[in-house]
SEDRENMAR-191369 format. One line per field, with one value per residue (C-alpha): residue number from 1; residue in three letters; x negated, y negated, z. Coordinates in Angstrom, 2 decimals. Layout:
k	c(NUM; ...)
r	c(ALA; ...)
x	c(X; ...)
y	c(Y; ...)
z	c(Z; ...)
//
This chain:
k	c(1; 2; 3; 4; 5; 6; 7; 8; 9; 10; 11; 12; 13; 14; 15; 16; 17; 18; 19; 20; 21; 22; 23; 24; 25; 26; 27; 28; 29; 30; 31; 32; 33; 34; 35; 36; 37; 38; 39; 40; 41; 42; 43; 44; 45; 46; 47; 48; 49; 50; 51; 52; 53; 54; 55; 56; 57; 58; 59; 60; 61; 62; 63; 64; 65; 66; 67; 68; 69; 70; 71; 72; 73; 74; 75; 76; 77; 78; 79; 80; 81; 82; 83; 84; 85; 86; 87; 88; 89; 90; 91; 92; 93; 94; 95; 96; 97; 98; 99; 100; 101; 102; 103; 104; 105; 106; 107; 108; 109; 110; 111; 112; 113; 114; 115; 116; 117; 118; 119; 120; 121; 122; 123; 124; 125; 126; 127; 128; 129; 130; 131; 132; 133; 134; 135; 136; 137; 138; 139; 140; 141; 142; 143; 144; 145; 146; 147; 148; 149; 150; 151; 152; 153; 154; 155; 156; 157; 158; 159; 160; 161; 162; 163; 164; 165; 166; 167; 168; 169; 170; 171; 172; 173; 174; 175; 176; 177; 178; 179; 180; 181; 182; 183; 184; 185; 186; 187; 188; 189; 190; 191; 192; 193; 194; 195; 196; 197; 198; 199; 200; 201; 202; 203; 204; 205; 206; 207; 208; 209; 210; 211; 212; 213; 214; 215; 216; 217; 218; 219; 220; 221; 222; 223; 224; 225; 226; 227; 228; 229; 230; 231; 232; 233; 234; 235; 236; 237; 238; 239; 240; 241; 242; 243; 244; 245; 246; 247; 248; 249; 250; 251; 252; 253; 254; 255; 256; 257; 258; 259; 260; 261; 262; 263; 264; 265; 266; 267; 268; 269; 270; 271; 272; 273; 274; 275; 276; 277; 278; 279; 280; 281; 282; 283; 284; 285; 286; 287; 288; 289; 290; 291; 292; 293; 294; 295; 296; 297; 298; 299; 300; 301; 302; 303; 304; 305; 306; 307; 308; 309; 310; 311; 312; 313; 314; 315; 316; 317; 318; 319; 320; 321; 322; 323; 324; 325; 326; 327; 328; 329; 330; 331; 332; 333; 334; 335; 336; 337; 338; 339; 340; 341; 342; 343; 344; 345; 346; 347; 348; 349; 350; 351; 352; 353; 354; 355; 356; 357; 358; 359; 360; 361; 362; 363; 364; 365; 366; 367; 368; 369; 370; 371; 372; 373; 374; 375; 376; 377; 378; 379; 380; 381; 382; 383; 384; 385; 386; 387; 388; 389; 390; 391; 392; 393; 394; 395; 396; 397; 398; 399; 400; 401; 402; 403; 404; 405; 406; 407; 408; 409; 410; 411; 412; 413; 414; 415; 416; 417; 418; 419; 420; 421; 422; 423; 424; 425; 426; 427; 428; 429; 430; 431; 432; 433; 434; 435; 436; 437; 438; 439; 440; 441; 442; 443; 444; 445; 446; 447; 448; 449; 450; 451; 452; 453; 454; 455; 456; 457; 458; 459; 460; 461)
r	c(UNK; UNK; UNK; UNK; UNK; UNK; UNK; UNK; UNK; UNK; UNK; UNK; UNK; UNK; UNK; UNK; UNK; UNK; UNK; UNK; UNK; UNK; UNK; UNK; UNK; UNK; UNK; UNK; UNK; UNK; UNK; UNK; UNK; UNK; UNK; UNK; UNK; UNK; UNK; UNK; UNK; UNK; UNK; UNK; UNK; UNK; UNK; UNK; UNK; UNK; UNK; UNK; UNK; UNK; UNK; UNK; UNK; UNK; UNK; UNK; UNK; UNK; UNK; UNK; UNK; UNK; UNK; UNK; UNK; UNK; UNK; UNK; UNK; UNK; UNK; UNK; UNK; UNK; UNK; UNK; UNK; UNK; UNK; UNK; UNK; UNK; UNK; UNK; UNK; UNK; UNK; UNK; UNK; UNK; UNK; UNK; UNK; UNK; UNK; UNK; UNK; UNK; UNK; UNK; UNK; UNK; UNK; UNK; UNK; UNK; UNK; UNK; UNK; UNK; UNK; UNK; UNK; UNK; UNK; UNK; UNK; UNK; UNK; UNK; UNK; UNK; UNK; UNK; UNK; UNK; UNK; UNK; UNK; UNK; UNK; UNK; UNK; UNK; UNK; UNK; UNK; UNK; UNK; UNK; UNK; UNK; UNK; UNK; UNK; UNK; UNK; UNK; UNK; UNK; UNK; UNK; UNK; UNK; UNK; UNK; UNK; UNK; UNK; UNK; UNK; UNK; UNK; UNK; UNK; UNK; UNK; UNK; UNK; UNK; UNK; UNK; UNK; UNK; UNK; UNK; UNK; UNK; UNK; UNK; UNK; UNK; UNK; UNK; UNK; UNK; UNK; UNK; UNK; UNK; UNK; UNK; UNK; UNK; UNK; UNK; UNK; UNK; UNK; UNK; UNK; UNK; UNK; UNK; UNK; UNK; UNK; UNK; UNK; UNK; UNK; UNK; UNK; UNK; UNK; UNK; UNK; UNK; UNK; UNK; UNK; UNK; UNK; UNK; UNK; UNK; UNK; UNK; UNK; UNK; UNK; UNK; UNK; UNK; UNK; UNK; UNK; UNK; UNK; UNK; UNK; UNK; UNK; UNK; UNK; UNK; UNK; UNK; UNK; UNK; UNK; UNK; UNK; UNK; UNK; UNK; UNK; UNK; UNK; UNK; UNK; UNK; UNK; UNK; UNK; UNK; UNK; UNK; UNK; UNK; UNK; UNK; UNK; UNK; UNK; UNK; UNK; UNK; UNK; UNK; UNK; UNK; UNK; UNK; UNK; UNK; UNK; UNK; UNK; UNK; UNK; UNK; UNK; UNK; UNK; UNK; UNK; UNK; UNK; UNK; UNK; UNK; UNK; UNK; UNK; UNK; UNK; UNK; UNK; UNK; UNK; UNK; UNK; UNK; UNK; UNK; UNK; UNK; UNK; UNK; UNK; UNK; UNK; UNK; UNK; UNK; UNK; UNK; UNK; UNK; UNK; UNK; UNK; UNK; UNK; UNK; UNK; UNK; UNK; UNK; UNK; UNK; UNK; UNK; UNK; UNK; UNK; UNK; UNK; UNK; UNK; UNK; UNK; UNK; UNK; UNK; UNK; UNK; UNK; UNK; UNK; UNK; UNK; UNK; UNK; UNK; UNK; UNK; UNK; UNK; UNK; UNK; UNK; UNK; UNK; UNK; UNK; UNK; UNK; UNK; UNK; UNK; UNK; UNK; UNK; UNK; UNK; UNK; UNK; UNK; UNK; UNK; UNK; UNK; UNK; UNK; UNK; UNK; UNK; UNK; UNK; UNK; UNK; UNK; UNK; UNK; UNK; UNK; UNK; UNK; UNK; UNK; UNK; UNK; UNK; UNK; UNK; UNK; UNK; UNK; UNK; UNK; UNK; UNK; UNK; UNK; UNK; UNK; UNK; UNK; UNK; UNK; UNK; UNK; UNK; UNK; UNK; UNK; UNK; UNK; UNK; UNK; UNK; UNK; UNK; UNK; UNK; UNK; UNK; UNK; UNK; UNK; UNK; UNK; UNK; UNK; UNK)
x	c(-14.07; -14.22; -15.97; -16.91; -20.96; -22.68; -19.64; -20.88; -18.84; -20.80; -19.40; -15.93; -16.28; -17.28; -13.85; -12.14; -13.44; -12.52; -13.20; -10.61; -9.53; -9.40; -7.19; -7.46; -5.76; -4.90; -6.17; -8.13; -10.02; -9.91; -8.14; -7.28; -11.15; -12.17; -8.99; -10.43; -14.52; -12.85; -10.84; -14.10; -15.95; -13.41; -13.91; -17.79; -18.23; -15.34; -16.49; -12.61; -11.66; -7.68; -6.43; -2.85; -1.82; 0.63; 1.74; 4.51; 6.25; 4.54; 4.83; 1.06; 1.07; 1.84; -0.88; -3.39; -2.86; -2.44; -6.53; -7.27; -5.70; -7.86; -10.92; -10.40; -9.72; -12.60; -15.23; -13.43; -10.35; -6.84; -4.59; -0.93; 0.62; 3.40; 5.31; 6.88; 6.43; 5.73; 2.17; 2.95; 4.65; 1.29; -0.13; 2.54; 1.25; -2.44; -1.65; 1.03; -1.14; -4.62; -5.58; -7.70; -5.38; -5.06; -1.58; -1.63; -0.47; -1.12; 1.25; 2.34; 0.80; 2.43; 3.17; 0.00; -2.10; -2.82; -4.93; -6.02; -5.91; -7.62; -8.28; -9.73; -7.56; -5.63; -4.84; -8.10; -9.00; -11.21; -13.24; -16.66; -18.31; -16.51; -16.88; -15.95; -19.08; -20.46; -17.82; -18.21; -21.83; -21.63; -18.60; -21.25; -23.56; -21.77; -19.92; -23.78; -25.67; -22.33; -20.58; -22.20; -21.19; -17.81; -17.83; -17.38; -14.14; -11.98; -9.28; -5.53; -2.86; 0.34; 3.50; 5.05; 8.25; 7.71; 10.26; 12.82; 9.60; 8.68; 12.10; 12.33; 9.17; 9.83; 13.52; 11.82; 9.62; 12.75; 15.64; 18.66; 21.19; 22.66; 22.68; 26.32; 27.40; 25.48; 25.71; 22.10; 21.07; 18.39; 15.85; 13.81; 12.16; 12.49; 9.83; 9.42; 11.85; 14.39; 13.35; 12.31; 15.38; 18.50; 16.59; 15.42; 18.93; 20.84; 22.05; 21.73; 25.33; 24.40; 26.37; 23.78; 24.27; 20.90; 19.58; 17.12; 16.98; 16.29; 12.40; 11.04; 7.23; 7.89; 9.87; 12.44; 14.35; 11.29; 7.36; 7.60; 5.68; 8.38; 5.41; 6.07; 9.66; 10.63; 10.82; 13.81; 16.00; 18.30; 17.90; 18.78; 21.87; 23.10; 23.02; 25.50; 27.28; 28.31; 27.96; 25.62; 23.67; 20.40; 18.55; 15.07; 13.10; 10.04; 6.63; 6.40; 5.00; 6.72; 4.61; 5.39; 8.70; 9.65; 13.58; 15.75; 18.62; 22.22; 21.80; 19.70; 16.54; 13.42; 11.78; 8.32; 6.10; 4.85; 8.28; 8.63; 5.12; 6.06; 9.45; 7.78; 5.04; 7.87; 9.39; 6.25; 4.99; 8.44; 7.18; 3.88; 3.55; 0.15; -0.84; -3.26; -1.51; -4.03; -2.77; -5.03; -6.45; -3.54; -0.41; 1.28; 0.53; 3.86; 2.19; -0.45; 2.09; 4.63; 2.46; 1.16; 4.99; 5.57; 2.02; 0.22; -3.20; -3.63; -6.70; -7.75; -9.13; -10.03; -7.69; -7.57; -6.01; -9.95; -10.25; -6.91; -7.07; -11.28; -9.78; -6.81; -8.72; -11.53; -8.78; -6.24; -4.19; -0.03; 0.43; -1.15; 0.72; -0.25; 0.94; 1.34; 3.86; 1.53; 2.67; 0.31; 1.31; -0.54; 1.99; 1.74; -2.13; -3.11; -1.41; 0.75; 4.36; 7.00; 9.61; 9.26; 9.06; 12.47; 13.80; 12.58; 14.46; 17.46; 17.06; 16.68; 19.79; 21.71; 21.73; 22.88; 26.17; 24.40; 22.87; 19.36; 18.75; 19.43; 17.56; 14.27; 14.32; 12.79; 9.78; 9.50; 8.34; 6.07; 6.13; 3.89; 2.39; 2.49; -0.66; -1.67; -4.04; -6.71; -8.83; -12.15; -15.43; -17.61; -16.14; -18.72; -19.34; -15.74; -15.22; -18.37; -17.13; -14.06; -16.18; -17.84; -14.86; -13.05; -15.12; -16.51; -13.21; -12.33; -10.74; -11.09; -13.00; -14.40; -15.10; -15.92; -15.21; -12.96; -13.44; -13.58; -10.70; -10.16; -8.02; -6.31; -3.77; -1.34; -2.39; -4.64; -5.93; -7.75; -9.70; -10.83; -12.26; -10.86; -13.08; -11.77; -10.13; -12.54; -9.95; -9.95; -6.55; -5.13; -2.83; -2.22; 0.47; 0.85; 3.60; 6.00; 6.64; 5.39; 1.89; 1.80; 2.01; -0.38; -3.11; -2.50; -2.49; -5.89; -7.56; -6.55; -7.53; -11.16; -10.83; -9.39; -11.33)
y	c(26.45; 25.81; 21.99; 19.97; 19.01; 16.06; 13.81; 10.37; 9.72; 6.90; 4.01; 5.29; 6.10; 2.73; 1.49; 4.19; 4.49; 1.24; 0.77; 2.99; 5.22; 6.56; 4.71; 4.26; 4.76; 8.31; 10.06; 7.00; 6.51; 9.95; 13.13; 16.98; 17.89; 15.23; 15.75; 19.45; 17.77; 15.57; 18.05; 20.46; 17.76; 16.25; 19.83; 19.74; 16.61; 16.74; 20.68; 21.32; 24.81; 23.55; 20.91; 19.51; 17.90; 16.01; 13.29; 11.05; 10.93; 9.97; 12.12; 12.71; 13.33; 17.14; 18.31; 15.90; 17.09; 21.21; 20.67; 18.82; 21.54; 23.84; 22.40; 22.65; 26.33; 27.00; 25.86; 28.34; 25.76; 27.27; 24.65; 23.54; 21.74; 19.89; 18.71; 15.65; 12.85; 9.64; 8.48; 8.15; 11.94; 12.99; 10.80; 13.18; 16.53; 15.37; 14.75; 17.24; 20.21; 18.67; 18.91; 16.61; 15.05; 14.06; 12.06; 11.41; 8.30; 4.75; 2.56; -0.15; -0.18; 0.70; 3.83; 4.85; 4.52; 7.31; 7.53; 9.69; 8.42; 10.75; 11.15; 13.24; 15.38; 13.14; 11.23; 9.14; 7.11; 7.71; 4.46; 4.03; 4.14; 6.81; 10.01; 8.41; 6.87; 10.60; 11.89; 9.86; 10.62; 14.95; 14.12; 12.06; 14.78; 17.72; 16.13; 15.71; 19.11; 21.22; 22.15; 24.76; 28.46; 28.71; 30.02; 33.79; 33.96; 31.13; 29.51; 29.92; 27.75; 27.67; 25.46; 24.07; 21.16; 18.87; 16.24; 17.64; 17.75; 14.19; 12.69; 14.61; 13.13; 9.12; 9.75; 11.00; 7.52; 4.98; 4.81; 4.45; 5.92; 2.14; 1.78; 0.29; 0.67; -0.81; -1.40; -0.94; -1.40; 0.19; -0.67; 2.29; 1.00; 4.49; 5.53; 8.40; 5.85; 7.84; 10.70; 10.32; 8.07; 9.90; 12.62; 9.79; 7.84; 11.10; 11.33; 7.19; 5.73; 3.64; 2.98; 3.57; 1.61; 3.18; 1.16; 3.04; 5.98; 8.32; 9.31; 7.70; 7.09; 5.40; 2.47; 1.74; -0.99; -2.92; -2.74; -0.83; -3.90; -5.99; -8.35; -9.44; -11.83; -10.97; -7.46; -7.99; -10.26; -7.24; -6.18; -9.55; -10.29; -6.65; -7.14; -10.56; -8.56; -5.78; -8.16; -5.77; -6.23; -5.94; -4.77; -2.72; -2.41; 0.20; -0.04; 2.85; 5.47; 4.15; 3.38; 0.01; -1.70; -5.37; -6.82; -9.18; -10.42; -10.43; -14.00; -12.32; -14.02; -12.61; -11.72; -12.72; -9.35; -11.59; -11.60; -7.78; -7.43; -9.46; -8.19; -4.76; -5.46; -6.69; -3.15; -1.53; -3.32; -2.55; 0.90; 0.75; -2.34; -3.93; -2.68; -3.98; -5.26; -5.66; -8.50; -9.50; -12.71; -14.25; -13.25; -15.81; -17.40; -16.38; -12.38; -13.16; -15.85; -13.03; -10.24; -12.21; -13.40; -9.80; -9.03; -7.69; -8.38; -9.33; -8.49; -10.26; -8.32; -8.49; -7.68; -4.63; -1.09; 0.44; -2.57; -2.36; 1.51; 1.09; -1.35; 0.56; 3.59; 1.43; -0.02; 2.36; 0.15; 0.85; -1.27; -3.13; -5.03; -6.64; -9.70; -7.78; -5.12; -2.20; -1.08; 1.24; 3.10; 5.00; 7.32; 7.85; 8.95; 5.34; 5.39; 3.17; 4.02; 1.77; 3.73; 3.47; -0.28; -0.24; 2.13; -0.36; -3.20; -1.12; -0.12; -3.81; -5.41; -2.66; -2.88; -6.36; -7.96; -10.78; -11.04; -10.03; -14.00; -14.97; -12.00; -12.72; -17.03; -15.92; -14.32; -17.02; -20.14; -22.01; -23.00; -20.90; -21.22; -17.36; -16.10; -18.68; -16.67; -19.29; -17.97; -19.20; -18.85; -20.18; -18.09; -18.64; -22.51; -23.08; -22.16; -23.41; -27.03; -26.40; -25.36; -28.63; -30.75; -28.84; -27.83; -31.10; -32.81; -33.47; -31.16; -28.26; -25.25; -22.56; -18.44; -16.56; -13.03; -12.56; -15.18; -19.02; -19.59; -23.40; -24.27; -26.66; -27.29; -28.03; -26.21; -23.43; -21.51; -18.92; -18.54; -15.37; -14.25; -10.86; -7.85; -6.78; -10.19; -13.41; -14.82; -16.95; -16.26; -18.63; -18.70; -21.94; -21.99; -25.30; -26.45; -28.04; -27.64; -31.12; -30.62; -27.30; -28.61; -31.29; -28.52; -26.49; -29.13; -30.56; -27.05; -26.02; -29.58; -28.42; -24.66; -25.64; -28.78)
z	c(-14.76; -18.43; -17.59; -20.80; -20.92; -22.65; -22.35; -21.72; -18.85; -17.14; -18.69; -18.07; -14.35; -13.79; -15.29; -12.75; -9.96; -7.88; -4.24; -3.06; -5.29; -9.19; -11.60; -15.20; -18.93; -19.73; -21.98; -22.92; -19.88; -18.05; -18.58; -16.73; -18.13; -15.30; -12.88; -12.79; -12.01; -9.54; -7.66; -7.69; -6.61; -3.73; -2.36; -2.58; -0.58; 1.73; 2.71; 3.13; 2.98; 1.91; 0.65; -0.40; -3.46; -4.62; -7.76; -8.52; -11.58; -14.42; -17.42; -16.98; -13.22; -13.29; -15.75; -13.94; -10.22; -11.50; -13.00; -9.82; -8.11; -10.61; -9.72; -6.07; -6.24; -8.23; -5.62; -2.74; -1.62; -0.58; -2.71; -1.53; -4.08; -2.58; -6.30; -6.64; -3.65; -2.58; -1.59; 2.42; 1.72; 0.83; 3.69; 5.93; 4.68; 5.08; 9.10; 9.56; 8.02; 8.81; 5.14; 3.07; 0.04; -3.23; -4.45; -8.23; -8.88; -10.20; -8.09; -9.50; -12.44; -16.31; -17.43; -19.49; -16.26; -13.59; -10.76; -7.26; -4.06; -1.65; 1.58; 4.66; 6.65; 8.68; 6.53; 6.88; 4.04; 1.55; -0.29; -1.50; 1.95; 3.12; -0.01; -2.97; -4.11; -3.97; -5.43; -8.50; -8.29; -8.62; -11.58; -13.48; -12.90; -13.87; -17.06; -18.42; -17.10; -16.16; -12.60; -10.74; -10.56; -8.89; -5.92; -5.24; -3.83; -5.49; -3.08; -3.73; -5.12; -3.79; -3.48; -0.48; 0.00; 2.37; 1.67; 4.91; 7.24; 6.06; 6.89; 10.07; 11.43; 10.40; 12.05; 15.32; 14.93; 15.00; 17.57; 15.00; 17.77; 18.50; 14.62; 13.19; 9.94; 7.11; 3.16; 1.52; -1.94; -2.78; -6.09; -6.11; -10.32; -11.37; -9.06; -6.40; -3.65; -5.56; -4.80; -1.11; 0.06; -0.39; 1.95; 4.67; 4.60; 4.65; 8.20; 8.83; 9.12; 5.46; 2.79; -0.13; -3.60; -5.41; -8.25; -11.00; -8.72; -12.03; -11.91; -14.84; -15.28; -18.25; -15.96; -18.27; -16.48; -14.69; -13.54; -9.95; -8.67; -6.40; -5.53; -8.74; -8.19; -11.77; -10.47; -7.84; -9.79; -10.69; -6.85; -5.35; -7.97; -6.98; -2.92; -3.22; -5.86; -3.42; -0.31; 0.99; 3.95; 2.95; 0.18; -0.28; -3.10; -3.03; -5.99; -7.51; -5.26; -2.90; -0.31; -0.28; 0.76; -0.06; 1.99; 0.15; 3.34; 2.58; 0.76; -2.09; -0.66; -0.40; 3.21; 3.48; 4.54; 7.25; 8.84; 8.50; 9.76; 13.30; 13.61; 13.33; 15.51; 18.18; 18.24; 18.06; 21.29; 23.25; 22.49; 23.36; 25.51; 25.50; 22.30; 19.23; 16.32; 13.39; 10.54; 8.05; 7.54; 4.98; 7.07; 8.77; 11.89; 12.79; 13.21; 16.27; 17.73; 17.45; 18.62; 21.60; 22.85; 23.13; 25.35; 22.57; 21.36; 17.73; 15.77; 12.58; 9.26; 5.91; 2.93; 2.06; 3.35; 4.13; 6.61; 7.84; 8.49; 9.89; 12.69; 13.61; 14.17; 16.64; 18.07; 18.52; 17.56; 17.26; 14.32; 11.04; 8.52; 5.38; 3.12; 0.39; 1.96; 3.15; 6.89; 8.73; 12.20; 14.81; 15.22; 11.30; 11.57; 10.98; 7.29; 5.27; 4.96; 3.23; 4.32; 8.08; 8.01; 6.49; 9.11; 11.68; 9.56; 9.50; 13.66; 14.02; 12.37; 12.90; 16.44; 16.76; 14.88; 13.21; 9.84; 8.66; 7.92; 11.15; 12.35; 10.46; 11.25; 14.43; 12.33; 9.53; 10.95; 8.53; 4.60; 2.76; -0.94; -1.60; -3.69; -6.25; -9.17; -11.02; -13.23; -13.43; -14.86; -11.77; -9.14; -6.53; -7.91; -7.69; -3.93; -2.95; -4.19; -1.74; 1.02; 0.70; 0.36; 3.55; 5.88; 7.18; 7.26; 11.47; 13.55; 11.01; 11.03; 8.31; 8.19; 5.57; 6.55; 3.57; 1.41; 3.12; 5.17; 6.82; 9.52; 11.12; 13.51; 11.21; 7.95; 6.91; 3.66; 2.24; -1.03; -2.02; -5.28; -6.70; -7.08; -10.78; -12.37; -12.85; -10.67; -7.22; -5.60; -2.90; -0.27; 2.20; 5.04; 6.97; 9.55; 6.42; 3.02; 2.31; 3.90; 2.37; -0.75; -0.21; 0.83; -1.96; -5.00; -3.33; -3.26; -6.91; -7.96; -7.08; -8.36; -11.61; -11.94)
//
């Protein structure tokens, strides 16, 4: 392992390594000389004897994941590289071959950026509680004194496809047998839904219209960030163009999935998250749903009309994936789009969300607008961004205007959250960004909007 020494790597480690994974500028912030300490080290603390590997398809992905892969080897690892795939592929090959992994990839983020997001065999996730803090700790080390010997008998490196395999399995997942014919447009930004959804839709009775299917890490049409509404204009003026039925558009790994209904409007991810959660519990009747604590009401009503039990979290996909596995629950679903199933080793997958969408308004004659009213039942802000100097001053000035007033009450296990019976939001300041971010629901648009110009009154004040 021909490992650099003396580089003063400190300073840029803490710019990299966030809470759950790597991510960062390349070759500005990181490079294949520390994709190679990182994959040796991911072996060292993780004591796997194989691992599997994969990246998306940024032009720096390939040369990043083969020193990871490097790395591994070097400290005794057998290696299966698995190419080009999205991250809930890699999530796949992790459960399916009971390997730790490693997907290169940054998301949603521009094309100069890269990152690793690794985890246990399993698919289990790995944050800073749970291996990455120590795995930051032995690349630190051995970027300043050197790695240790490798080991005597390095591990192999070879290549496998898993892309069939991975379709096979989310296929067995969703009853599409009662599914009629349907027109889908599909945004995939240029990312790695181009590569994974031609396989997945294959055998579905769908009429596919792809949009930026090419794999591009440079994105040259738009940011693979749909969260973003600037990012789905060319999506939602495509689906009334072709008077499709529905139309999908996946971030750039893909593990994400945002709807837009045959109007061209938007779906909230709460709606997909209880219309989900409504098929999931006619599977598994009785079961834990876990939402997190800036979904809709609509989710636990949802999830308890269909004899399920919801469970509240925190934001974030560490807390999501910590309470499914205590819970055993079948299902977790995000705000921002991330859908994690039991029967998908706990993991986020995009893609099996949309099968359920697909399953769902396929087996019935009406449209997906009518089919998602039942899901959507109260006037939300969305996530407002303020940024603000005071972060702690700021919210505490809230707390105090809100949490006296009558009939309302106040938790901070993610930020403070108030409630009502009529209205409810949550403040929450970001980790990164010197940013409070808020999102208020309430039982009309009018008191919505009330709620949410007297809160960012006070932040902004």
């Amino acid at each position: 392992m021909d490992f650099r020494r003396g580089w003063a790597v400190a300073a840029d480690l803490s710019q990299i390594v966030k809470a759950y994974d790597v991510r960062g500028v390349v070759p500005d912030q990181w490079d294949e000389s520390l994709a190679e300490l990182f994959g040796a080290a991911f072996v060292e603390v993780t004591g796997a004897d194989g691992i599997v590997v994969g990246h998306d398809m940024r032009p720096s992905s390939p040369g990043l994941s083969g020193a990871f892969a490097r790395g591994a080897a070097a400290r005794g690892a057998d290696v299966t590289l698995i190419g080009l795939c999205s991250t809930d592929q890699l999530y796949f090959a992790s459960g399916h071959m009971g390997l730790p992994g490693a997907m290169f990839t940054a998301s949603h983020n521009p094309a100069q950026y890269n990152g690793i997001k690794m985890c246990r065999a399993g698919a289990a996730p790995v944050g800073q509680d749970t291996g990455l803090a120590d795995i930051r700790r032995l690349v630190e080390t051995w970027s300043d004194e050197g790695a240790p010997a490798p080991a005597g008998t390095p591990g192999t490196v070879t290549e496998r496809d898993t892309l069939t395999d991975y379709a096979e399995h989310l296929l067995s997942l969703v009853d599409l047998s009662a599914m009629r014919p349907l027109k889908v447009v599909v945004d995939a930004g240029n990312g790695m839904g181009g590569h994974t959804v031609p396989t997945v839709f294959g055998p579905l009775p769908v009429t596919l219209v792809p949009m930026y299917f090419e794999l591009d890490g440079t994105f040259p049409n738009h940011e693979a960030n749909p969260l973003d509404p600037a990012n789905i204009v060319d999506l939602q003026a495509r689906v009334r163009e072709e008077g499709a039925d529905l139309g999908l558009a996946f971030d750039g790994d893909a593990d994400r999935c945002f709807v837009v209904d045959e109007r061209g409007e938007g779906v909230s991810p709460s709606a997909i998250t209880a219309l989900v959660a409504a098929r999931e519990l006619a599977k598994h009747p009785g079961g834990t749903v876990i939402h997190n604590l800036i979904t809709s009401w609509s989710v636990p009503e949802v999830v308890r009309e269909n004899g399920g039990t919801p469970v509240r979290t925190r934001v974030g996909h560490s807390f999501i994936k910590e309470e499914m596995a205590r819970t055993g629950a079948i299902f977790g679903g995000e705000h921002s789009a991330h859908y994690y199933f039991r029967d998908f080793w706990n993991a986020d997958t995009g893609m099996l969300a949309a099968l359920h969408v697909l399953a769902a308004l396929g087996s019935q004659d009406g449209t997906l607008s009518d089919l998602v009213a039942q899901y959507d039942r109260y006037a939300a802000s969305g996530e407002i961004n303020s940024k603000v100097d005071d972060q702690a001053g700021r919210a505490a000035a809230v707390k105090t205007a809100f949490a006296g007033r009558e009939g309302a009450t106040a938790d901070e296990l993610d930020g403070l959250t108030v409630t009502t019976a009529d209205w409810w939001f949550n403040l929450r300041a970001s980790n990164t960004e010197p940013l409070l971010r808020l999102n208020v629901e309430a039982r009309d648009e009018a008191t919505m909007a009330k709620i949410r110009d007297e809160v960012l009154a006070l932040v902004r004040a």
